[in-house]
Structure formats: structure tokens, C-alpha cells
N, C-alpha and C positions, 0 to 999 in steps of 0.2 A: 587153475581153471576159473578163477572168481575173474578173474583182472580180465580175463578174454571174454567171460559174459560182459562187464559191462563195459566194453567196446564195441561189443555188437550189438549190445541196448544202446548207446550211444545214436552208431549207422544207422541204427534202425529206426530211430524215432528222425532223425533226420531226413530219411526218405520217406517217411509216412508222411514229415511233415511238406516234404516235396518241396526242400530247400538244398542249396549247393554247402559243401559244408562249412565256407569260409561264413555265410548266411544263417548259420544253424547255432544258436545261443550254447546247448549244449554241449557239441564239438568244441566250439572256443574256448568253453568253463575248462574245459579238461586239459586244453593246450595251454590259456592263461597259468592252470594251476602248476602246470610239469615245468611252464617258464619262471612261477616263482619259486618252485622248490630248486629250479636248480641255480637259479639267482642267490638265493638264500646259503645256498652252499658254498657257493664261488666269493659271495660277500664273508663270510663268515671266515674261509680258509685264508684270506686278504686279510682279514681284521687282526685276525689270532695273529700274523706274521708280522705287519707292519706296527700293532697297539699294544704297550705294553697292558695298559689296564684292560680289567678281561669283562668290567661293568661298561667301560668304554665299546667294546667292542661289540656286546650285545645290544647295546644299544642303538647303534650302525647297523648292525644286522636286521634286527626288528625295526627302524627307520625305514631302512632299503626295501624291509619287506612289504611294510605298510602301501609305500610308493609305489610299489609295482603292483599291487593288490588293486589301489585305486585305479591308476592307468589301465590296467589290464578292465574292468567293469565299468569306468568310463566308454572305453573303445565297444566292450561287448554291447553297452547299452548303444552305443552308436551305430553299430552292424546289426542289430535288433530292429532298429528301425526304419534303415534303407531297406535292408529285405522285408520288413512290412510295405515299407512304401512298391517298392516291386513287385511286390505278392499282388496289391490290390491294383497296381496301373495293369497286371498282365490279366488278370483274371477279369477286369472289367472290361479293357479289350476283347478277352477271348467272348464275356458277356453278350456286350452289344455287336461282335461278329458273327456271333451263334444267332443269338433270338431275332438280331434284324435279317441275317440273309435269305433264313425260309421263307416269313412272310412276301420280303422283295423279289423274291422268285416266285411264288405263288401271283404274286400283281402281276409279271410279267408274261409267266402262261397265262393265267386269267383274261388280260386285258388282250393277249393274239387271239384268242379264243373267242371273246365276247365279238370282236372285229369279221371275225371269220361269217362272210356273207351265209352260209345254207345251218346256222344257227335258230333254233326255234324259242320263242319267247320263254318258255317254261325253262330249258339249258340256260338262256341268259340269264332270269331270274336267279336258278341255282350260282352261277359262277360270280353272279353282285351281292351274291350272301358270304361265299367263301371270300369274298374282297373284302367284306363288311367282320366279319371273324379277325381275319387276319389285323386286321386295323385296329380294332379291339385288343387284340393282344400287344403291337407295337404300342399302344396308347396306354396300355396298365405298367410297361415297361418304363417309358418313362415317367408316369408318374410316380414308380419309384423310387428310380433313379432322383428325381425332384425330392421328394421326402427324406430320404438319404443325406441329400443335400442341407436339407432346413434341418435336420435333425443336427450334423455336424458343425452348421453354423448359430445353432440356438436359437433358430426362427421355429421351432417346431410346438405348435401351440396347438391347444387341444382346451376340448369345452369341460362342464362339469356340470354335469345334471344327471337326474336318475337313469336308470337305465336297466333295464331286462335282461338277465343273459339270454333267458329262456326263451323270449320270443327274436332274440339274434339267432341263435342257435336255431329253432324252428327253421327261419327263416333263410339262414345257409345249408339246410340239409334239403328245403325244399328247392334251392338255385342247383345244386349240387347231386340233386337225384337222378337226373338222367347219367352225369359221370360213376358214379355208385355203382348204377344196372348196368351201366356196358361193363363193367371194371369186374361186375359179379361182387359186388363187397357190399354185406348187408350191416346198417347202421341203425341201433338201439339210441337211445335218450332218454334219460330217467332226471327231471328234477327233483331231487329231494327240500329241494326251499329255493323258492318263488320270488323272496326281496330283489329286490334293485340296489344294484352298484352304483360308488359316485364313478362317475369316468364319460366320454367323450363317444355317442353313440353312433358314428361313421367311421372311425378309427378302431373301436371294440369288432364292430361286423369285421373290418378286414380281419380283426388278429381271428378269428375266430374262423371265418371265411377260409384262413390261410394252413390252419392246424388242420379242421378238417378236410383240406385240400389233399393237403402233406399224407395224414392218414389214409386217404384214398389210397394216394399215386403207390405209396410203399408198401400197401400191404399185398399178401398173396392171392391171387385168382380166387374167385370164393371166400373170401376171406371173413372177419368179423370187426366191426368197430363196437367201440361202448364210450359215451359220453355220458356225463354225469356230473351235476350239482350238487354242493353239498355245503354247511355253514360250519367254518373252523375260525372259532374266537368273533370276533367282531370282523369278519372277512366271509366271503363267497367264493368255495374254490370253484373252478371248472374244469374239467379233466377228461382227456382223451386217448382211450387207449387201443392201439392196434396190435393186430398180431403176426405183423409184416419180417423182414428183414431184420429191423433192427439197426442199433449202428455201433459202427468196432469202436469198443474202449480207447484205442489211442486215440481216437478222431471224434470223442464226445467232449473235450475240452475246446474244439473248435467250432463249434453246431452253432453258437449264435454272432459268430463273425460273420463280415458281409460275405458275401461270394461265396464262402461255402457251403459244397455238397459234399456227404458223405460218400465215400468213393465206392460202398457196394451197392447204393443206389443208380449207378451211373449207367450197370448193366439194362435198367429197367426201362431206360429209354424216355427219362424227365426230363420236362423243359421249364423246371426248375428256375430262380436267376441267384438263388443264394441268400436273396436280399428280405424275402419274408418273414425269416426268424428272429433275425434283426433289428427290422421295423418291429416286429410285434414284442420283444423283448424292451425297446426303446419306450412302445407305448404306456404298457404296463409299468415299466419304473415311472416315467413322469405322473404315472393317472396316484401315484404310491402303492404301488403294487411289486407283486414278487412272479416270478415266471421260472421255471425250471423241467427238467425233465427225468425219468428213470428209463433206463434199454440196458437189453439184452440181446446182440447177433443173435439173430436164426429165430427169434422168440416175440421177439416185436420192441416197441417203444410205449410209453405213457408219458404224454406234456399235460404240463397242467399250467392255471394261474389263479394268482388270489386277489382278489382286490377289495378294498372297504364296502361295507356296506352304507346306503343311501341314510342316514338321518336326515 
């Protein structure tokens, strides 16, 4: 019974991971390992017959094994990292074919529509707003996608001067309040201490912009958020907790890789790009900061992050 559970923990983290399983680190661990134990045997039964000495022949044995031990984690490390590289060329395609085609569908009704002769000025007006939305969104996309970019070539530069979380925070629940009331999700804010962080205050509003984004979209109809400041050691945490979905234990070691979404999010109908958590993870280590998360399915999530305080 043991040996058939973890073959099916094996399959199963393979397909969570939504890799083929020659692509699947785990899979391979288990094939390299059955190749050298049975390497091992087959050298071992050769040695004993052909070697008279029996120190001689352990030695060959453990040799061989070494060899094939290495080759075999070479190669894994090597199919580790194409199917990374595949994972993020497919998912960035699926990215930019998702989030650009609605908007470039929306410009093209839009624009027959604006055209259309027995159109009244107030209609036109509405349909150069929803041009004007849509644009907005394509444009937060790439600049993204741009920062993603500085960040993996080491252009990614960030300022250092005080900074409020309190009045970011304010400030993104007041952008953010009309998304709240349609969504029905009411959102608390409690600062417990008021200092200022060192860190970079246009790159702080996104990460912050972006949590409370997140906790919107995820939580349930009605729902509740609680954010909260608070001072641990010579750092400012800030902490966001919803009481949304949640995200499944196998797929919370993947939450702040690029492109990923959590797949029981997906039901909820987010236009997510994967890339938020990431950035905001990226920012906070550079500003020297810590970022992290606790979740539970069904029960919600809490992210938090720490970063120094302003001397």
C-alpha cells in the first residue's frame, strides 16, 4: 500500500503542477533513482564475477553509482529548466492573448459603434470612456510586463526615502472603493503605528494597490477584509487578511512565480496576469524587506510584508 501511495503523490503533484511527466522533477527523481538502483545491481553482479578482490569491486560499484547519480541530476536539473522555460513562454502567450483580445475587441465594437450615424453625443461620450478603460488596462499590462523585464535584467531601481504606509493604504482603499461596493466586500484599517518606512513611494502604492486588489477579487460576496499596521523589532509590518477562497496547499509554493494563478481562483472570473505577486515580492526584497503569506481553502488568505523603519 505505501509504494502505490507515493506514485500517486508523485502523478499528482505533476498534474497540479500542469507538467508532462518527462518535465516533472519528481517523476524523473523516482525514474533516475530505479535506474540507479538497478545500475547498481547489474555493476555489482559484473564485479563480484569478473574481480577477484571484493574491496576492488565495491569500489566499481560505488564509482558507477556515484556516476550515474551525477548524470542522472545533471539531466534532471536540465529538464527542470526547459520546462520552466516552457511553462513561462506558454503562460505569457496565453497572458498577452487573454488580456489583449478583450480589450481589442471592445475598440472594435466601440469604434463601429461611435461611427454609426443616429449616435447621440452622450452614447459617444460613454463608448470614448470604455475606449479610454480599456486602454488603461492594456497600458498597466505592459508596464508590467516592462518591469518584469528591468527586474530580470537588473535595471530595476527603486528610490529610498520615507514613506507612509498609512497614507498609501488610505489612499488605495479610496481608488479601490467603488470596486469594494460593487464586489459587496467591506474593508477595515487599523494603524497601530504611524512611522514611515525606508522604501521607494510609487512602487510601495502598487504592492499595496495590488494585495488589496487581490483581496477584493478573492474574497466571497459580502465578504470582510482587515488590514492592519503594526511594529515588530525595527520593521513595520503591514497585513492583509481576507476571508475569501483561499489557496490549495499544493499550489502555495507557487504563488509568487510570474504567471501564476491559483487555479480555484480561476472559477471567479479574474483578469489577474500572475505578475503582481511577483513584482511586489521583487520590490520588498530589494527595498530589504520580507513578504510572505498564510491560507487556508475555503477560510481565506493573510499576506503580509515587513520592511525597516525610516531613521
Amino acid at each position: 500500500m505505501p509504494p502505490f501511495r507515493i506514485k500517486f503523490n508523485v502523478f499528482s503533484e505533476c498534474s497540479e503542477s500542469r507538467l508532462a511527466l518527462w518535465e516533472c522533477p519528481p517523476f524523473l527523481f523516482v525514474v533516475m533513482g530505479i535506474v540507479n538502483v538497478i545500475t547498481t545491481i547489474t555493476v555489482y553482479v559484473f564485479a563480484v564475477e569478473l574481480v577477484d578482490e571484493p574491496q576492488l569491486a565495491a569500489l566499481i560499484v560505488v564509482g558507477v553509482s556515484a556516476l550515474i547519480f551525477l548524470i542522472g541530476n545533471f539531466l534532471i536539473t536540465g529538464f527542470n529548466k526547459i520546462a520552466e522555460a516552457n511553462r513561462l513562454k506558454s503562460e505569457f502567450l496565453n497572458l498577452v492573448s487573454h488580456q489583449l483580445r478583450t480589450p481589442l475587441s471592445v475598440f472594435k465594437w466601440t469604434l463601429e459603434l461611435v461611427n454609426h450615424r443616429n449616435q447621440t453625443e452622450a452614447k459617444t461620450a460613454n463608448y470614448l470612456n470604455i475606449l479610454g478603460e480599456h486602454t488603461e488596462r492594456m497600458v498597466r499590462l505592459v508596464n508590467l510586463l516592462l518591469d518584469v523585464s528591468r527586474i530580470e535584467a537588473g535595471r530595476f531601481i527603486l528610490q529610498r526615502s520615507p514613506v507612509s504606509l498609512e497614507r498609501l493604504t488610505t489612499e488605495a482603499l479610496h481608488s479601490l472603493k467603488p470596486y469594494a461596493d460593487s464586489s459587496r466586500v467591506a474593508i477595515a484599517f487599523e494603524a497601530k503605528n504611524k512611522r514611515d518606512v525606508r522604501g521607494d513611494v510609487e512602487r510601495l502604492r502598487m504592492v499595496i494597490q495590488n494585495l488589496v486588489d487581490n483581496a477584493i477579487r478573492y474574497s466571497s460576496e459580502a465578504g470582510a477584509v482587515s488590514i492592519t499596521t503594526v511594529e515588530r523589532g525595527g520593521d513595520i509590518e503591514w497585513r492583509i487578511n481576507d476571508r475569501g477562497a483561499g489557496i490549495p496547499k499544493s499550489q502555495q509554493k507557487y504563488i509568487f512565480q510570474k504567471f501564476f494563478r491559483a487555479t480555484n481562483g480561476a472559477h471567479q472570473q479574474t483578469q489577474g496576469t500572475g505578475l503582481g505577486l511577483y513584482i511586489a515580492q521583487q520590490i520588498v526584497k530589494e527595498l530589504g524587506g520580507t513578504i510572505g503569506f498564510e491560507s487556508e481553502e475555503g477560510k481565506g488568505s493573510t499576506f503580509w510584508f515587513r520592511l525597516p523603519i525610516y531613521k
